[in-house]
MOPAC internal coordinates of N, CA, C and O (Angstrom, degrees):
PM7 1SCF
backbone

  N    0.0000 0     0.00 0     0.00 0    0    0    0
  C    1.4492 1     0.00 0     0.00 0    1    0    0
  C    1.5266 1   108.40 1     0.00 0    2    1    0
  O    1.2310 1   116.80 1   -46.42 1    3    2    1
  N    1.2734 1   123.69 1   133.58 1    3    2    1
  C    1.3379 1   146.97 1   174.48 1    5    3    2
  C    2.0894 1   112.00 1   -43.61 1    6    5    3
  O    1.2310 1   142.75 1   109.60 1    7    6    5
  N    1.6214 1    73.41 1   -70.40 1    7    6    5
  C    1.9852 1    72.86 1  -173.78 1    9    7    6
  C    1.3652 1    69.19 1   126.99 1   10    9    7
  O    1.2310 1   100.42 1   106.66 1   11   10    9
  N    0.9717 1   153.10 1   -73.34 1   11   10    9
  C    1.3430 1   147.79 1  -149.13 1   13   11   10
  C    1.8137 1   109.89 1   -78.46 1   14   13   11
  O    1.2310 1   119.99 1   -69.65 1   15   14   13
  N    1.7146 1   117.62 1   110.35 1   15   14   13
  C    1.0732 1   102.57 1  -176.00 1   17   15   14
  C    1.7365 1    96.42 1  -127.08 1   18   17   15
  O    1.2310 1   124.42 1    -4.49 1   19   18   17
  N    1.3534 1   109.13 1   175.51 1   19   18   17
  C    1.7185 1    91.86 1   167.21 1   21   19   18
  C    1.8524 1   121.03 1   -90.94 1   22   21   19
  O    1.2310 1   124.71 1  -121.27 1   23   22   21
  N    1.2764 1   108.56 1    58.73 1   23   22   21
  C    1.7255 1   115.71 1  -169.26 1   25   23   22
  C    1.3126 1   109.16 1   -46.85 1   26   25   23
  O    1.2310 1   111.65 1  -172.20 1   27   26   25
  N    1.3543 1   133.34 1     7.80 1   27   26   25
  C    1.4788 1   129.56 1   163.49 1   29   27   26
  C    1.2141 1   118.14 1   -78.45 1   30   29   27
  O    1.2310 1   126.03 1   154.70 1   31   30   29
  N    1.5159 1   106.02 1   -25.30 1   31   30   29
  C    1.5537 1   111.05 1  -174.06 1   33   31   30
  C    1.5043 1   102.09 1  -109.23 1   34   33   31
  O    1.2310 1   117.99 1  -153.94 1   35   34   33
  N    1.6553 1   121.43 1    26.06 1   35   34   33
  C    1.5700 1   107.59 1   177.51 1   37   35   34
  C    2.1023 1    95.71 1  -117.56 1   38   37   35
  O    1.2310 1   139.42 1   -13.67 1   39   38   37
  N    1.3125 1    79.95 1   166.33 1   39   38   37
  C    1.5467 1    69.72 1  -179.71 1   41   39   38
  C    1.7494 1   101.65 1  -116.08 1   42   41   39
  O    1.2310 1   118.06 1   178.18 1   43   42   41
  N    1.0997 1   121.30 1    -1.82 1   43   42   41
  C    1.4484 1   133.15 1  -160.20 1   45   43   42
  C    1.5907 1    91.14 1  -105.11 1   46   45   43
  O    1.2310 1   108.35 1  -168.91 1   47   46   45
  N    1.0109 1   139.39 1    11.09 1   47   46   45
  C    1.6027 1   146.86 1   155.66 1   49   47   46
  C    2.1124 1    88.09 1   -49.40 1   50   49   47
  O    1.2310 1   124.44 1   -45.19 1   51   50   49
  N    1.2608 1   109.09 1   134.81 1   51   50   49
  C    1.5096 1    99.23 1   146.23 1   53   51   50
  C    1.4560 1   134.55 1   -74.94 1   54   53   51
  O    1.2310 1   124.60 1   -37.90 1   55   54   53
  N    1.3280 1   108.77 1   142.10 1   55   54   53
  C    1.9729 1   101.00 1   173.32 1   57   55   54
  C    1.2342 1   127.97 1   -28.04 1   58   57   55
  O    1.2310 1   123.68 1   145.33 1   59   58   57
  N    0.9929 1   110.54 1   -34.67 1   59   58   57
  C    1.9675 1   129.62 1  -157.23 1   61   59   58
  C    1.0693 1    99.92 1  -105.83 1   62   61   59
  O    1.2310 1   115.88 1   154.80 1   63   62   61
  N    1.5964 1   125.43 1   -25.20 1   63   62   61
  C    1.6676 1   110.93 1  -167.32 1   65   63   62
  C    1.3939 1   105.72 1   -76.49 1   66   65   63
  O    1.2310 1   129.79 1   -37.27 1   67   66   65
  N    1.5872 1    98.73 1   142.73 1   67   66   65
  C    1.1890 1   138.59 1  -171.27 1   69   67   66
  C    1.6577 1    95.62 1   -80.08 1   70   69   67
  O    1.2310 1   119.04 1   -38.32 1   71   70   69
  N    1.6511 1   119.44 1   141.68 1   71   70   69
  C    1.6796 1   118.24 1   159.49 1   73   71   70
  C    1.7063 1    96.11 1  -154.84 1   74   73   71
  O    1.2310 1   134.96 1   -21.45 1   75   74   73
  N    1.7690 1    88.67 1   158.55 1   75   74   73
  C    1.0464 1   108.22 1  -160.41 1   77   75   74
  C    1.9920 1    96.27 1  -115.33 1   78   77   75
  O    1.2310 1   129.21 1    -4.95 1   79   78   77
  N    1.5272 1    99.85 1   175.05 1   79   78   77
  C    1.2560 1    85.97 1  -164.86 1   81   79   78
  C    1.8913 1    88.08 1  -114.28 1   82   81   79
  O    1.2310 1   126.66 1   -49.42 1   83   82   81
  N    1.6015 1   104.79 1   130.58 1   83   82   81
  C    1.3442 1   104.87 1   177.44 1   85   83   82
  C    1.3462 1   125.14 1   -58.81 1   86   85   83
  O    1.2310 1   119.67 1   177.88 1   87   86   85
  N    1.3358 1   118.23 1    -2.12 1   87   86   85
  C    1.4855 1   109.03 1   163.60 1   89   87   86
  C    1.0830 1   128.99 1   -99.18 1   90   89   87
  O    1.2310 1   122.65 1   120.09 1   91   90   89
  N    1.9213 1   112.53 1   -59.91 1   91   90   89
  C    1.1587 1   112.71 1  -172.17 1   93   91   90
  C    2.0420 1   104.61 1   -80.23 1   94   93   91
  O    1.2310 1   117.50 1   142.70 1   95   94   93
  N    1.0515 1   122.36 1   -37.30 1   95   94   93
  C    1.4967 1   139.64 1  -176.56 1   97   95   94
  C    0.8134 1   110.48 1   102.83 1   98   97   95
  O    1.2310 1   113.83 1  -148.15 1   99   98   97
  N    1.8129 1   129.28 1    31.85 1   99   98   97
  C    1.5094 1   119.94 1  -170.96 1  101   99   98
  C    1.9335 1    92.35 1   -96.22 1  102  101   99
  O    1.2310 1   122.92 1   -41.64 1  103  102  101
  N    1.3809 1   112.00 1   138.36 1  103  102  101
  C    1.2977 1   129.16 1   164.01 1  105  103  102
  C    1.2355 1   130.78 1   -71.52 1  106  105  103
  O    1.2310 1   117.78 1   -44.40 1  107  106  105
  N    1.5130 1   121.82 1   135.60 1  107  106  105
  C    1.8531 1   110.08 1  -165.91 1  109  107  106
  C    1.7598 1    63.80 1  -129.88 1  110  109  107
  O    1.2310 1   128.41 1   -62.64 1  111  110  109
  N    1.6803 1   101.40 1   117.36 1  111  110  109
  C    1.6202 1   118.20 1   138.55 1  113  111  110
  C    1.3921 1   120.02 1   -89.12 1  114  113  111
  O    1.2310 1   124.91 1   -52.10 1  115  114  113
  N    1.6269 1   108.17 1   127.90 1  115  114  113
  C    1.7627 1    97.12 1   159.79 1  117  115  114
  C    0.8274 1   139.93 1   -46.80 1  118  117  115
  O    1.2310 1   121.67 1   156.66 1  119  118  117
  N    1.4937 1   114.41 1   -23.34 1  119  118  117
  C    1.5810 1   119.27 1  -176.74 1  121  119  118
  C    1.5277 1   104.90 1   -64.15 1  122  121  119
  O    1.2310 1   116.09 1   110.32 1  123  122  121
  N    1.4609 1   125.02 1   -69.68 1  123  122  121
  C    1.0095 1   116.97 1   175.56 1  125  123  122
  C    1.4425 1   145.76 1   -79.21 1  126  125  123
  O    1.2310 1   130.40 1  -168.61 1  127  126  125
  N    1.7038 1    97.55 1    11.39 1  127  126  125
  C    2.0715 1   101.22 1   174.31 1  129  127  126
  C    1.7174 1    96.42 1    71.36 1  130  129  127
  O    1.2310 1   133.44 1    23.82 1  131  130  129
  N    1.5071 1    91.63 1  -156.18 1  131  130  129
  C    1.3738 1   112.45 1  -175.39 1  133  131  130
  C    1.3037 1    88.65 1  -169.66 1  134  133  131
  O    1.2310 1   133.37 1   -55.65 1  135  134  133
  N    1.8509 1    91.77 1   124.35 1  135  134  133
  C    1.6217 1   139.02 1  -160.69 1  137  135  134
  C    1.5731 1    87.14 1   -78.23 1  138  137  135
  O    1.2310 1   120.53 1   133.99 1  139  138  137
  N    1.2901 1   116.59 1   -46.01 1  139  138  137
  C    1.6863 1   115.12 1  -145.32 1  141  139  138
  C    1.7975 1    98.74 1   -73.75 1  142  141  139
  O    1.2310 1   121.58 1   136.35 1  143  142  141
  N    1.7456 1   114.59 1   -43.65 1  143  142  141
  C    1.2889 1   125.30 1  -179.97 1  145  143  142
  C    1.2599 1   110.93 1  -106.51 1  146  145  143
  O    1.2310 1   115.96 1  -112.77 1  147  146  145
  N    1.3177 1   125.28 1    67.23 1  147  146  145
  C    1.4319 1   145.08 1  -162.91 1  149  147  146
  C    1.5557 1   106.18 1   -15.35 1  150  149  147
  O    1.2310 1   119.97 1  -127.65 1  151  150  149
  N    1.4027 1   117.67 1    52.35 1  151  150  149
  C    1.5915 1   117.43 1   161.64 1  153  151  150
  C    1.1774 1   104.26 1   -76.78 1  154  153  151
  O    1.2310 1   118.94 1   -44.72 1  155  154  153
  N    1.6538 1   119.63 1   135.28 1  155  154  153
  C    1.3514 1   147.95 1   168.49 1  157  155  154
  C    1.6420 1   100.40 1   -52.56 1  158  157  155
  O    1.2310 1   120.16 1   -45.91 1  159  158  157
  N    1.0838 1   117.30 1   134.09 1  159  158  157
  C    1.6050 1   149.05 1   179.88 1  161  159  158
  C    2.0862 1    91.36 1   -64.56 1  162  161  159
  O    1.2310 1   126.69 1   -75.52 1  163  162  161
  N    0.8306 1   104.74 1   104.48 1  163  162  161
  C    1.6451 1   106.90 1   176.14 1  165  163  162
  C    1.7106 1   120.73 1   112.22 1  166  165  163
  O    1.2310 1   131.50 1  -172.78 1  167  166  165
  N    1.2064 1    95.41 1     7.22 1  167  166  165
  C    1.6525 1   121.66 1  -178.89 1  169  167  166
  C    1.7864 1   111.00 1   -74.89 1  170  169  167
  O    1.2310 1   113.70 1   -67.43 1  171  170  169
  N    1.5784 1   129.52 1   112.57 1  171  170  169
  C    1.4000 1   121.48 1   174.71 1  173  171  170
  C    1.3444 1   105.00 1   -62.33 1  174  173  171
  O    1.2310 1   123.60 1    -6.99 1  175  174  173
  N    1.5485 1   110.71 1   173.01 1  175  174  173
  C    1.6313 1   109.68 1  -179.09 1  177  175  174
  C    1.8937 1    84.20 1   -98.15 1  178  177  175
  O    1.2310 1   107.85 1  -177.23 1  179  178  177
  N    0.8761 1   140.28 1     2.77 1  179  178  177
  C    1.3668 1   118.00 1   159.07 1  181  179  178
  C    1.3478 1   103.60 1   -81.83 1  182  181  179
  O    1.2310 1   108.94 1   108.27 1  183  182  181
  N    1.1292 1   138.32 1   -71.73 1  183  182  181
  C    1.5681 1   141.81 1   161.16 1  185  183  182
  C    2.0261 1   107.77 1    -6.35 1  186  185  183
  O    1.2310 1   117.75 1   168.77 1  187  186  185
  N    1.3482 1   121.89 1   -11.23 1  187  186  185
  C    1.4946 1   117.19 1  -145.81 1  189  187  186
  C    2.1139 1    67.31 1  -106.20 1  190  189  187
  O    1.2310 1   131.79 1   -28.31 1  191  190  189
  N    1.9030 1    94.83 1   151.69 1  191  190  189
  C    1.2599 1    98.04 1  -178.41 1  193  191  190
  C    1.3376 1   118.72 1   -77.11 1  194  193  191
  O    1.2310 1   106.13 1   -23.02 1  195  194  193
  N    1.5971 1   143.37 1   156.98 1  195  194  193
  C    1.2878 1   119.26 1  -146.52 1  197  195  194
  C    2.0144 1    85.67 1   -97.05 1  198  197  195
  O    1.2310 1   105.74 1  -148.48 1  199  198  197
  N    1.4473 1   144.06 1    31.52 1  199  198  197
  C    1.3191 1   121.14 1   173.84 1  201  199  198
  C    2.2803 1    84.70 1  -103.45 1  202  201  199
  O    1.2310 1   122.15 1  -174.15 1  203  202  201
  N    1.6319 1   113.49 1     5.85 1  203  202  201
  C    1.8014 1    98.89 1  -164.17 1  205  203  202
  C    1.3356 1    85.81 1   -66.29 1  206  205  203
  O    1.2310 1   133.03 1   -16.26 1  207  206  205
  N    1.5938 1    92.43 1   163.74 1  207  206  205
  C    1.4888 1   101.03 1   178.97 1  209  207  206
  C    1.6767 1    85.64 1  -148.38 1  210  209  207
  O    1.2310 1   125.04 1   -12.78 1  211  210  209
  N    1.4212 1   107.93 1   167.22 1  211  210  209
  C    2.1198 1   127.44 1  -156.42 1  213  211  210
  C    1.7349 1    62.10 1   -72.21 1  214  213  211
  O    1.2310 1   129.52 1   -37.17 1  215  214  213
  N    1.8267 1    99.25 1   142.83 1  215  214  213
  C    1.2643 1   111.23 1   164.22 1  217  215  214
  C    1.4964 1   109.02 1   -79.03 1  218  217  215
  O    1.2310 1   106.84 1   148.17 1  219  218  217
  N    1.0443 1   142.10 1   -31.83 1  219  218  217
  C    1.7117 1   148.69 1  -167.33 1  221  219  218
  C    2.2249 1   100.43 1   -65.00 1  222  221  219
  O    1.2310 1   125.78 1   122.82 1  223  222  221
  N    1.3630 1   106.51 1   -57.18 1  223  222  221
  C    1.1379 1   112.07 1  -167.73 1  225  223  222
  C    1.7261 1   118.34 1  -112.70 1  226  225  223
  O    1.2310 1   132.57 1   174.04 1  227  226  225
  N    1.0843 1    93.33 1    -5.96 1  227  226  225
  C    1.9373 1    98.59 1  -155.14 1  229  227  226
  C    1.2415 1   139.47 1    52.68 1  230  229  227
  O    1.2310 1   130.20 1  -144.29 1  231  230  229
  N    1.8997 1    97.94 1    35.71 1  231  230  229
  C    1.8550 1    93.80 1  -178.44 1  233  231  230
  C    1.7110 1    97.28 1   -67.03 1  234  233  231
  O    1.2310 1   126.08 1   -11.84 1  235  234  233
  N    1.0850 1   105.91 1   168.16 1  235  234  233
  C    1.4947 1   110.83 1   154.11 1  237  235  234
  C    1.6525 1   142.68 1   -84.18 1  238  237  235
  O    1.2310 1   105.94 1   -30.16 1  239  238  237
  N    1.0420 1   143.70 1   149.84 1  239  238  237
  C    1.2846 1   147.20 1  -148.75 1  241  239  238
  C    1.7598 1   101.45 1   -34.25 1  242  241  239
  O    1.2310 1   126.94 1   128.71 1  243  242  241
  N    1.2885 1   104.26 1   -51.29 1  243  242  241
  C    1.7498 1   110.57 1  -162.92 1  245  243  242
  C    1.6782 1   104.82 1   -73.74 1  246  245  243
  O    1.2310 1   125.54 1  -154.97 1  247  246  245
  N    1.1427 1   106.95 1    25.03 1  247  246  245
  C    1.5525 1   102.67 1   175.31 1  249  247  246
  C    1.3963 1   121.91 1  -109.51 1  250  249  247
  O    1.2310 1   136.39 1   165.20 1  251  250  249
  N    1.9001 1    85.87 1   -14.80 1  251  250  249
  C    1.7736 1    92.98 1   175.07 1  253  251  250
  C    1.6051 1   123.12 1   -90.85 1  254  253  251
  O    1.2310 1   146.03 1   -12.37 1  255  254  253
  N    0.8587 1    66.98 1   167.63 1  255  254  253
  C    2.1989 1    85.76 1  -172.90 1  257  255  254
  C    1.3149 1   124.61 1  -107.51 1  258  257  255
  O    1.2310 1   111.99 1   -68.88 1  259  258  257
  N    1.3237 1   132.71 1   111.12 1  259  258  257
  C    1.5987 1   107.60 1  -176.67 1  261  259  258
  C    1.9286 1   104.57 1   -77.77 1  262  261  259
  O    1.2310 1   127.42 1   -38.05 1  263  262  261
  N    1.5389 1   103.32 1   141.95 1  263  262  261
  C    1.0810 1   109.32 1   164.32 1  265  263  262
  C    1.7518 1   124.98 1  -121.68 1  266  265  263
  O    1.2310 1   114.56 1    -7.94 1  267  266  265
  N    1.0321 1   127.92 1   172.06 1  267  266  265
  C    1.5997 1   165.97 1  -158.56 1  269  267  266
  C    1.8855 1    92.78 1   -60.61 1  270  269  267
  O    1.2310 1   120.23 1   -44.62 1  271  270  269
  N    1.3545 1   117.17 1   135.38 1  271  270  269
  C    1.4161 1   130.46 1  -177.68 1  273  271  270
  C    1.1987 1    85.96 1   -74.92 1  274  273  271
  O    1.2310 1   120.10 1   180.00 1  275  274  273

């Protein structure tokens, strides 16, 4: 396995897990949403609508990775 899966389209992602974006490496935590695309602070990245894209670069959902607490 890659490391690279499409976790937008899984639902077995945890709430809390943290992912990073395989290009630029910017991190979308649930805890805090994303300021730039007014996601609510407590939002899963499955919960995120499937057109969000990494606010830093605009990959799309399947580029991120969940990573390590």
């Amino acid at each position: 396995m890659s490391g690279f899966e499409n976790f937008g389209l899984r639902q077995d992602v945890a709430e809390l897990t943290r992912l990073e974006c395989g290009i630029c490496w910017t991190v979308y935590d649930p805890v805090d949403g994303d300021e730039v695309a007014q996601i609510a602070p407590g939002t899963p990245f499955a919960a995120l609508p499937e057109d969000w894209h990494c606010p830093n670069c605009d990959a799309p959902k399947s580029k991120f990775m969940a990573i390590e607490s």
